[in-house]
FINU-887394 format. One record per residue: residue in one letter; x, y, z of N, C-alpha, C in turn. Coordinates in steps of 0.001 Angstrom, whole numbers, padded with zeros to 6 digits, always signed. Layout:
REM FINU-887394
AXYZXYZXYZ...
//
This chain:
REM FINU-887394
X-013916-007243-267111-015061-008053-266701-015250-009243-267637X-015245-009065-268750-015364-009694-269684-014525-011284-270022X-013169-010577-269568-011692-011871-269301-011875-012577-268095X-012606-011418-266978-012789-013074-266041-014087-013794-266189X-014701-013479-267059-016238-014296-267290-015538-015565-267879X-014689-015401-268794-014144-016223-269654-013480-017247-268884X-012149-016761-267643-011628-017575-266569-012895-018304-266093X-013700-018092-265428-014588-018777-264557-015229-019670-265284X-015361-018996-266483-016123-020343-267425-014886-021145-267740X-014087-021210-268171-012457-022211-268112-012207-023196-267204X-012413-022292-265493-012019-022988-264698-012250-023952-264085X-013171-025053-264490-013691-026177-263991-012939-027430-264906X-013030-026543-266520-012044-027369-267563-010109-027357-267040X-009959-026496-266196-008699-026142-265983-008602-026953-265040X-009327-026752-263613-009087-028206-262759-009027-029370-263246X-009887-029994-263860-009821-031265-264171-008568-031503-265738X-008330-030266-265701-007043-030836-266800-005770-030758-266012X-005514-030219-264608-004526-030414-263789-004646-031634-263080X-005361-032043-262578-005908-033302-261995-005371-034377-262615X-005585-034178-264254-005210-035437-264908-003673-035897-265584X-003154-034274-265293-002036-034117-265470-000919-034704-264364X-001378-034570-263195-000757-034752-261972-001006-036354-261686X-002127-037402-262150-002419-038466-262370-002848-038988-263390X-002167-038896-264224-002812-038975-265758-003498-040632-265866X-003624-041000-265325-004168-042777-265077-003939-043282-263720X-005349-043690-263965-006305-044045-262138-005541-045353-261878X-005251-045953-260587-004529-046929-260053-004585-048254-260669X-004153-048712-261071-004882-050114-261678-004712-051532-260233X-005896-051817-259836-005513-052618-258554-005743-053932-259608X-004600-055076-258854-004197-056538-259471-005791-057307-260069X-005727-057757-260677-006778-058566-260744-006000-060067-260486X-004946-060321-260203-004190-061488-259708-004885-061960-258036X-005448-062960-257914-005302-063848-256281-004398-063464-255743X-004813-062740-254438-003233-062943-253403-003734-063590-252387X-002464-064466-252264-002399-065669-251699-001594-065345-250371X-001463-065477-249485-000449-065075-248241-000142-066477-247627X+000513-066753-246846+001212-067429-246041+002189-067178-244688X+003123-067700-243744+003697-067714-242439+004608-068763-242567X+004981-069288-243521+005569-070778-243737+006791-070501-244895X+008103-070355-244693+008437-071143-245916+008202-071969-247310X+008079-073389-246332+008169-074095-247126+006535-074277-248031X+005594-073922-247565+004617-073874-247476+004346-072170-248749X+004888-071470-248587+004950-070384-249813+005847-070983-251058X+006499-071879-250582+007853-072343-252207+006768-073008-252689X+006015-073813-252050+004462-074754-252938+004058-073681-253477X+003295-072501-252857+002396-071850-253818+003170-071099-255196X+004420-070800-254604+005419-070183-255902+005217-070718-257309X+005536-071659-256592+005832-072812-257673+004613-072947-258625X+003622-073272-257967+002200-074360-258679+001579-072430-259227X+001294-071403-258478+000887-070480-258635+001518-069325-259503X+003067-069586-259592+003387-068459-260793+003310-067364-261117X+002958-066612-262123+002807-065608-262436+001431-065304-262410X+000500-066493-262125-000776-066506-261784-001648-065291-260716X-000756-065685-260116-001420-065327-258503+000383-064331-257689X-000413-063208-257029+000073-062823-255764+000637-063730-254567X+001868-063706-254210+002028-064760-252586+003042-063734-252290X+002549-063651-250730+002777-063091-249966+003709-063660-248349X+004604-063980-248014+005142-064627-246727+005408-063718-245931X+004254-063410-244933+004286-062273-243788+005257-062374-243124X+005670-063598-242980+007041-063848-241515+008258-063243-242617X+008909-062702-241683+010288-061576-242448+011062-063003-242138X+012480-062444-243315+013613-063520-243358+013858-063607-242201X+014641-064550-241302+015852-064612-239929+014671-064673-239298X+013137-064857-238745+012591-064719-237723+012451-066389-237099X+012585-066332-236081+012027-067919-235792+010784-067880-235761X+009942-069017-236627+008927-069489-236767+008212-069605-235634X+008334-070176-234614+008245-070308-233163+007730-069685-232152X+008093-068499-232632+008213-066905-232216+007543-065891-232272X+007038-066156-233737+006698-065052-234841+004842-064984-234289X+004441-063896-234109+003271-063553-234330+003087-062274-235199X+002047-062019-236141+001899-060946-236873+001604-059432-235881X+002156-058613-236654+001570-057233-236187+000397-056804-236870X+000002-055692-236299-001612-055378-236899-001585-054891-238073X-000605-054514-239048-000081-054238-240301-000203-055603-240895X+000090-056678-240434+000437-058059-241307-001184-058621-241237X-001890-058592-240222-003295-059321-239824-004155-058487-241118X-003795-057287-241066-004798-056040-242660-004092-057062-243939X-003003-057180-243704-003097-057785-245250-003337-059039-245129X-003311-060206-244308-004072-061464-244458-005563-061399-244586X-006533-060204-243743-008056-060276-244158-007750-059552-245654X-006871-059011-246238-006879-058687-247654-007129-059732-248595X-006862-061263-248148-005866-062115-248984-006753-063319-249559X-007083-063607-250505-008136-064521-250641-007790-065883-250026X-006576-066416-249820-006378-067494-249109-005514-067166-247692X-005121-067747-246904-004084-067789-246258-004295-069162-245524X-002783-069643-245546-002399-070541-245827-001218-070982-244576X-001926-071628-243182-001261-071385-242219-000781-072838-241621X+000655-073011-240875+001716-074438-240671+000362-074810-239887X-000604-074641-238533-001133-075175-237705-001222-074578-236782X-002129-075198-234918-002344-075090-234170-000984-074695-233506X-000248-075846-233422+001143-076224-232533+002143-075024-232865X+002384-074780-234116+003524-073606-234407+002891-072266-234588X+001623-072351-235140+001260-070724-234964-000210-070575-234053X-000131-070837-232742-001537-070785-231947-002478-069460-232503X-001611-068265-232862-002272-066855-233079-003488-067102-234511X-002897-068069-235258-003465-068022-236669-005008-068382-236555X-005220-069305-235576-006964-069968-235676-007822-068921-235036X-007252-067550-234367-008242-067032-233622-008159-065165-234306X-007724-065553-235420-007872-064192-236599-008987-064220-236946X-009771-065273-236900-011592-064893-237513-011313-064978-239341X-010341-065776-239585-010063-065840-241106-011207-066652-241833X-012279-067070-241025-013686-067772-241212-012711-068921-242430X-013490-068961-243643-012877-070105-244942-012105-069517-245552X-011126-068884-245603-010309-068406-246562-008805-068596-245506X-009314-069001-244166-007481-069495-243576-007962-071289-243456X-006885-071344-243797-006282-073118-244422-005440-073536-243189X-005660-074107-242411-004948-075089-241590-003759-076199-242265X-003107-075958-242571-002322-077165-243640-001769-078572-242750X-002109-078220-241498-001594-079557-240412-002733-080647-240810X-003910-080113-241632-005245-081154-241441-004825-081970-242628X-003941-081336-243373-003776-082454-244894-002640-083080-244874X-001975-083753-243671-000841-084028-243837-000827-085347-242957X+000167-085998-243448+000682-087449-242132+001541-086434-240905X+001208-086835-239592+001691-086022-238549+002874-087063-237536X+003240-086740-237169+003998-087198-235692+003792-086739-234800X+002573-087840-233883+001721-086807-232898+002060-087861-231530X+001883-087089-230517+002288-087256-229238+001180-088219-228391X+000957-089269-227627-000067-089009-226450-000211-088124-225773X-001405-088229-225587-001789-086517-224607-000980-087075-223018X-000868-087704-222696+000215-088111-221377+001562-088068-221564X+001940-087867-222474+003674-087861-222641+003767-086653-222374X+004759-086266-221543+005489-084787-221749+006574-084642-222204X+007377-085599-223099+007998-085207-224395+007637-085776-225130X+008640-085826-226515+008384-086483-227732+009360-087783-228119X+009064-088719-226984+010159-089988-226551+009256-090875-227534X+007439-090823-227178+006886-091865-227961+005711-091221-228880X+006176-091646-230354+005731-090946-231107+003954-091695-231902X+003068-091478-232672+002300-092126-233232+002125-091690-234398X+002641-092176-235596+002458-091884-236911+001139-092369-237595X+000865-091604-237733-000242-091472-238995-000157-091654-239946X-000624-092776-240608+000065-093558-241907-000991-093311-242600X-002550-092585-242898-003453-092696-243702-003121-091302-244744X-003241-091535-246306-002751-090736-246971-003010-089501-247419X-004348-088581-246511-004797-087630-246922-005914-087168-245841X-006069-085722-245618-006789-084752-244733-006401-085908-243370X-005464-085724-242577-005511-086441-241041-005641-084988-240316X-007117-085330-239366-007622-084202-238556-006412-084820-237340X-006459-084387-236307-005798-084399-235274-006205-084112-234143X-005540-084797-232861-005732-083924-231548-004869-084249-230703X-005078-083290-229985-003674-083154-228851-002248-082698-229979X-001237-083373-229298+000407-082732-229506+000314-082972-230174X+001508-082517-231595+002423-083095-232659+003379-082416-233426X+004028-083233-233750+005830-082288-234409+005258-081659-235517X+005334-080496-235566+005004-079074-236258+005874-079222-237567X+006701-079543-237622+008062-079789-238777+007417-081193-240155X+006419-081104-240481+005768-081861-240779+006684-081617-242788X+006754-080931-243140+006927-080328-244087+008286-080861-244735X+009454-081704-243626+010341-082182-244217+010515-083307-244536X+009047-084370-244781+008898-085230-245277+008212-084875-246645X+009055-085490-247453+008460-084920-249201+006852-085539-249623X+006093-086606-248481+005129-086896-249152+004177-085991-248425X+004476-085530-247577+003532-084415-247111+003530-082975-247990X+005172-082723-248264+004969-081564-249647+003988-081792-250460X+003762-083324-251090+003080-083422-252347+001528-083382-251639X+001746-083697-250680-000332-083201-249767-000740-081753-249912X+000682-081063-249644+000664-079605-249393+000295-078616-251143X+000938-079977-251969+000612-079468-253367-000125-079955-253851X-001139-080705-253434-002503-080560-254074-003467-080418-253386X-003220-079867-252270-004290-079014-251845-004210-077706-252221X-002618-077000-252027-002636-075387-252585-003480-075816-254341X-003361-076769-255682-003438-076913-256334-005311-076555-256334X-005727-077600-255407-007136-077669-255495-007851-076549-255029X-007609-075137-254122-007516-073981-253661-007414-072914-254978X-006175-073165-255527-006272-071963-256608-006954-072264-257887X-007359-073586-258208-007940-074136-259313-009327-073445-258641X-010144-073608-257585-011157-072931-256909-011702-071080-256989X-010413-070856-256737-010181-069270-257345-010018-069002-259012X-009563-068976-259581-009140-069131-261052-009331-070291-261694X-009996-070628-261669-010657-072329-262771-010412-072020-264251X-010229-071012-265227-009510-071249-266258-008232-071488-266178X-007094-071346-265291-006320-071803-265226-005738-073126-264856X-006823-073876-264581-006286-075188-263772-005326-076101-264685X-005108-075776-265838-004020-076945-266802-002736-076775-266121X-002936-074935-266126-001498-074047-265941-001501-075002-264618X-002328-074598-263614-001880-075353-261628-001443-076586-261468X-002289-077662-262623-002121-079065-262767-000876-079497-263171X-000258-078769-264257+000498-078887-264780+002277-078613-263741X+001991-077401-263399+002904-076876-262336+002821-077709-261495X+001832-078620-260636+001702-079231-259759+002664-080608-259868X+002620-081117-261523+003121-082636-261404+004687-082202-261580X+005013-081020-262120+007140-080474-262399+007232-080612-260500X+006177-080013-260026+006560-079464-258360+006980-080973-257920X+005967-082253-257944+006102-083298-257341+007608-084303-258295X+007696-083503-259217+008827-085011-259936+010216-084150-259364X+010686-082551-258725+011195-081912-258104+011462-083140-256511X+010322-082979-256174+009917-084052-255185+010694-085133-254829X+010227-086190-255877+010866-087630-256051+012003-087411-256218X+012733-086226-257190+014240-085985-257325+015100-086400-256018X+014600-085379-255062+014838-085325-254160+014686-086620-253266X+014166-087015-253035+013981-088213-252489+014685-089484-252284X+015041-089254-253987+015557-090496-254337+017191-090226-253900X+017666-088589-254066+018766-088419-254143+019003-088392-252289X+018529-088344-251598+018194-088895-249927+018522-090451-249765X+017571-090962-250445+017438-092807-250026+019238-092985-250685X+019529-092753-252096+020831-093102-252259+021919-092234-251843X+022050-091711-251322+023063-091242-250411+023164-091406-248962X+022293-091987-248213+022156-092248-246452+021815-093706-246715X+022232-094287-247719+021884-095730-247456+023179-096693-247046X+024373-096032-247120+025056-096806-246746+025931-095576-245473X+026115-095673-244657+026317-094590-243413+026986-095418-242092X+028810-094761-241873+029328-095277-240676+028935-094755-239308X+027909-093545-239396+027263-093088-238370+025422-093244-238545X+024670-093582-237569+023407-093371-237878+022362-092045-237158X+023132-091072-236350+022567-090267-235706+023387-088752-235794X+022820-087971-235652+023039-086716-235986+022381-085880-234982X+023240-084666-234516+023316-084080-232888+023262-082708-233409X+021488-082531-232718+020970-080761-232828+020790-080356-231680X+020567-078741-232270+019975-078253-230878+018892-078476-230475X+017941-078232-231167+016564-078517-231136+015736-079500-231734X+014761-080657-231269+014642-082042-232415+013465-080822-233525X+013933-080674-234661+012510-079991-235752+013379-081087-237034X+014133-082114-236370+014149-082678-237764+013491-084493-237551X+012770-084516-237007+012250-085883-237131+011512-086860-238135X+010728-086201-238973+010099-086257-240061+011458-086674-241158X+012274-085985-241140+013422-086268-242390+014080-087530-241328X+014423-088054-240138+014749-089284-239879+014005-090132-239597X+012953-090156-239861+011924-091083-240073+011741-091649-241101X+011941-090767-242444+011858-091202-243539+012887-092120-243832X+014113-091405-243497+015278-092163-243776+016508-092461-242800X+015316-093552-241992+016130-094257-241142+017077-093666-240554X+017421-092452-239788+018805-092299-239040+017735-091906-237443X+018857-091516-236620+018239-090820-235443+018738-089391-235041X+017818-088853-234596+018292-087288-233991+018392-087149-232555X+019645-086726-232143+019493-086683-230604+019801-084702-230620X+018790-084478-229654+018583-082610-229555+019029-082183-228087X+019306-080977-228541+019941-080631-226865+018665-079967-225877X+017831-079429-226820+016173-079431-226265+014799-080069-227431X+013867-080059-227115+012920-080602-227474+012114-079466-228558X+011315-079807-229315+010607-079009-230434+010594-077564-230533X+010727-076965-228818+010573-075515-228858+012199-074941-229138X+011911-073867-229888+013523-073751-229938+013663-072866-228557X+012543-072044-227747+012739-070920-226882+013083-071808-225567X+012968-073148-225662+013481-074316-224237+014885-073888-224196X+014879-073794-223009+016468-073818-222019+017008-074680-221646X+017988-075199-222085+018642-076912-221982+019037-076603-220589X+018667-077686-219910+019218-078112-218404+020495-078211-218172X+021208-078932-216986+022164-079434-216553+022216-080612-217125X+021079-081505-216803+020786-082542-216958+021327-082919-218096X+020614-081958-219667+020163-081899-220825+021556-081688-221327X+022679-081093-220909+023616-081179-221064+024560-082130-220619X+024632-082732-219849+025208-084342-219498+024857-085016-220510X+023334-085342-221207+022795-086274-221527+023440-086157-223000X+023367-084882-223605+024211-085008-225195+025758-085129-224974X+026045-084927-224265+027661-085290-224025+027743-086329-224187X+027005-086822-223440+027371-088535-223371+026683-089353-224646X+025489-088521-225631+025632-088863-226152+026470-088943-227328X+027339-087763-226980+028297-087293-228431+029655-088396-227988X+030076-089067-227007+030698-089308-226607+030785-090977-226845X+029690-091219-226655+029336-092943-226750+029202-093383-227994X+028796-092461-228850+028464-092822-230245+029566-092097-231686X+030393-091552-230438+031749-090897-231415+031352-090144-232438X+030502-089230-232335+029938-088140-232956+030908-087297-233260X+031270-086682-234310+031962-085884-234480+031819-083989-235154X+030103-084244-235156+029644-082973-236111+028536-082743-235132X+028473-081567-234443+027014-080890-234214+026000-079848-235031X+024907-079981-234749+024417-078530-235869+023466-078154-234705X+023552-076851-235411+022657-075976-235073+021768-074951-235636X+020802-073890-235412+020026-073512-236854+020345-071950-236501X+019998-071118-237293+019972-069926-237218+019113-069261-236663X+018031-069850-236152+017302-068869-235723+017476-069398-233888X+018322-070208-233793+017949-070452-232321+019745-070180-231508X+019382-069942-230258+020724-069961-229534+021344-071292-229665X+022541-070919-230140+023612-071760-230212+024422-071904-229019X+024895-071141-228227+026049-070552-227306+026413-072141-226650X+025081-072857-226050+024997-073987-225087+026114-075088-226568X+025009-074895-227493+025889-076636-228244+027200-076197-228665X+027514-075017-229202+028507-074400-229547+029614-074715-228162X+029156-074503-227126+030116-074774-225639+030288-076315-225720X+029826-077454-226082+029535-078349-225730+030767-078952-226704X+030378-078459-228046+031293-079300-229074+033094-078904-229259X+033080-077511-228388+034391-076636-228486+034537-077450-227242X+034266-078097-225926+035195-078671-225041+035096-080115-225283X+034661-080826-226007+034715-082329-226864+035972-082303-227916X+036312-080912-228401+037193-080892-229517+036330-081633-230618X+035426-081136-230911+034534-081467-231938+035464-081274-233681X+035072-081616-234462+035737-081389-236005+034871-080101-236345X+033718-080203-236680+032280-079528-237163+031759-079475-236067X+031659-077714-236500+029888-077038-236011+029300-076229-236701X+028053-076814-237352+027568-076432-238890+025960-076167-238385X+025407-075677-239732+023724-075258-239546+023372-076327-240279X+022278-076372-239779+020904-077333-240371+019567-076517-240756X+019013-076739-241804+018053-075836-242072+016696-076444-242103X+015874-076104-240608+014181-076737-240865+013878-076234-241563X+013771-075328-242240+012527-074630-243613+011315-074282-243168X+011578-073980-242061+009965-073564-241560+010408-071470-241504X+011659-070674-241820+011483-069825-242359+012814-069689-243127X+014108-068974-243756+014727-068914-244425+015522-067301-243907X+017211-067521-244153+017307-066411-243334+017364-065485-244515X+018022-063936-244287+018107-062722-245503+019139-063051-246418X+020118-063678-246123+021308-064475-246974+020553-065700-247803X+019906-065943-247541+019085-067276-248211+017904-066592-249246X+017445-065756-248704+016258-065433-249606+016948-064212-250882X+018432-063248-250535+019330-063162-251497+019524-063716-252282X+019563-064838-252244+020456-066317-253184+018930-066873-253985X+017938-066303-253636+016865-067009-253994+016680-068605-253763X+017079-069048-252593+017164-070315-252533+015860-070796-252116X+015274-072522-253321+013781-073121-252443+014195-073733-251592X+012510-074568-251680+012775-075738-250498+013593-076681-251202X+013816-077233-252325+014524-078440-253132+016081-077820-252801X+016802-076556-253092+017869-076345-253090+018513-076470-251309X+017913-076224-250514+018223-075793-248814+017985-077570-248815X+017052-078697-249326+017094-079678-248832+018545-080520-249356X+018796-080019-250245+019818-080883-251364+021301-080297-250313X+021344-078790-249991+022469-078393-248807+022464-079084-247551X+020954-079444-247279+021038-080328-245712+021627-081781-245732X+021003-082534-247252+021375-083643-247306+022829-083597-247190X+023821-082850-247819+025097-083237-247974+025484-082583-246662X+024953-082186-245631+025505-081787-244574+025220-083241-243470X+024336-083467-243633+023489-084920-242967+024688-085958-243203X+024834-086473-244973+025832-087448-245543+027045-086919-245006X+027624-086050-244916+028938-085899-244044+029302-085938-242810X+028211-085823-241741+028035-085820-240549+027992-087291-240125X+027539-087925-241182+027342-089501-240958+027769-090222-241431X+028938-089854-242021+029794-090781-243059+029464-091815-243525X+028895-090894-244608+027951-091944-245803+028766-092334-246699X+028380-093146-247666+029376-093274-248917+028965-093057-249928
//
């Protein structure tokens, strides 16, 4: 009687010394910002400027087309988790404005120069650029691919800049600081664009889909596509005459195409031309599982496009 008086008086000390044994220390949850995103190029900004600072998160899996992609109800729990999220727009992700993300989802189409459509055009034949240098609201159409013009990166990096300085304000030297390496990354780039496509025996370059207009705008060449912005468009009959002839008239000798979209049509097109090249082009609007292996950014995939661009167009 006596030995189990003793157990029972023990046994409350005995649970809670198994308890602590089996978890000897309670969870420690981040005290880091998590930041989420749907974008590529648009997560290499926050990488970058945000660091070891902050949590980022890119819900869209490697290889998915952007286009395509809507979250599952697993991905929507961790964006209301997320103190920011940080979404391309209306045009490429319609699902994102009607999550109820109230102020903590970021539209990033509102801080950028756009290439926007008349609401009467039903393609993207006539374009209207927006030349004013900061927050352009919008309406109606516009090319979603906004991101492969580098002065819109540097919009994209100081707004993520002015966002996490908002969240974490002792850190803002660290964001500021990260912010101006991100933009002279930038100009690198830029410059290494303007001097290499400035002297070119071809001026146009033949995709499947137009998502590169923004990068020939900047620097003067032209894109002729075998469909228009959506990559899920089904090239015609028509649509196929029309790049023939243009691969034909303008002695094209390189087609591209991207990874996330059917090839089969341009791939047919350039194998009965007896084409030289049929190569990828990379929008950066997501990155495939071979790419995110290699750890490759947006500066490294742009510096691979350029020399795919300069060869296609026999630059010097």
């Amino acid at each position: 009687m006596r030995n189990l008086k003793i157990v029972l008086t023990l046994l409350p000390v005995i649970v809670i010394l198994m308890i602590f044994s089996i978890n000897p220390k309670p969870t420690q949850l981040s005290s880091k910002p998590l930041i989420t995103t749907s974008n590529f190029a648009i997560y290499d900004v926050i990488k970058h400027i945000g660091k070891d600072k902050i949590e980022v998160v890119d819900i869209m899996p490697f290889g998915v087309d952007p286009h395509s992609f809507e979250p599952t109800p697993k991905q929507v729990v961790q964006l209301e988790k997320s103190q920011l999220f940080f979404f391309s727009g209306d045009v490429l992700e319609p699902w994102a404005d009607h999550l109820a993300l109230n102020a903590k989802g970021i539209d990033v189409s509102k801080y950028v120069s756009l290439i926007k459509f008349d609401d009467s055009d039903a393609d993207e034949e006539h374009i209207d650029y927006d030349e004013d240098e900061h927050h352009h609201h919008h309406h109606g159409a516009y090319d979603p691919h906004y991101w492969l013009d580098v002065d819109n990166m540097k919009h994209i990096a100081q707004l993520v800049t002015e966002k996490l300085i908002t969240l974490d304000s002792k850190n803002k030297h660290f964001f500021e600081e990260n912010q101006k390496a991100y933009n002279k990354s930038l100009d690198e780039i830029d410059t290494l664009y303007k001097q290499n496509l400035l002297t070119c025996k071809k001026d146009t370059i033949v995709v499947t889909h137009n998502a590169f207009s923004y990068l020939a705008q900047r620097y003067d060449f032209h894109v002729d596509s075998l469909t228009g912005l959506s990559t899920e468009a089904q090239p015609s009959a028509d649509d196929v005459k029309r790049i023939l002839k243009e691969i034909q008239d303008k002695d094209i000798k390189t087609v591209f195409f991207e990874n996330f979209v059917n090839s089969k049509t341009i791939k047919t097109v350039a194998n009965d031309l007896g084409l030289e090249t049929i190569d990828t082009l990379q929008p950066l609007g997501n990155i495939t599982g071979a790419e995110a292996t290699l750890k490759l950014t947006y500066i490294d995939i742009m510096k691979i496009n350029l020399e795919k661009i300069a060869r296609a167009m026999q630059c010097n």
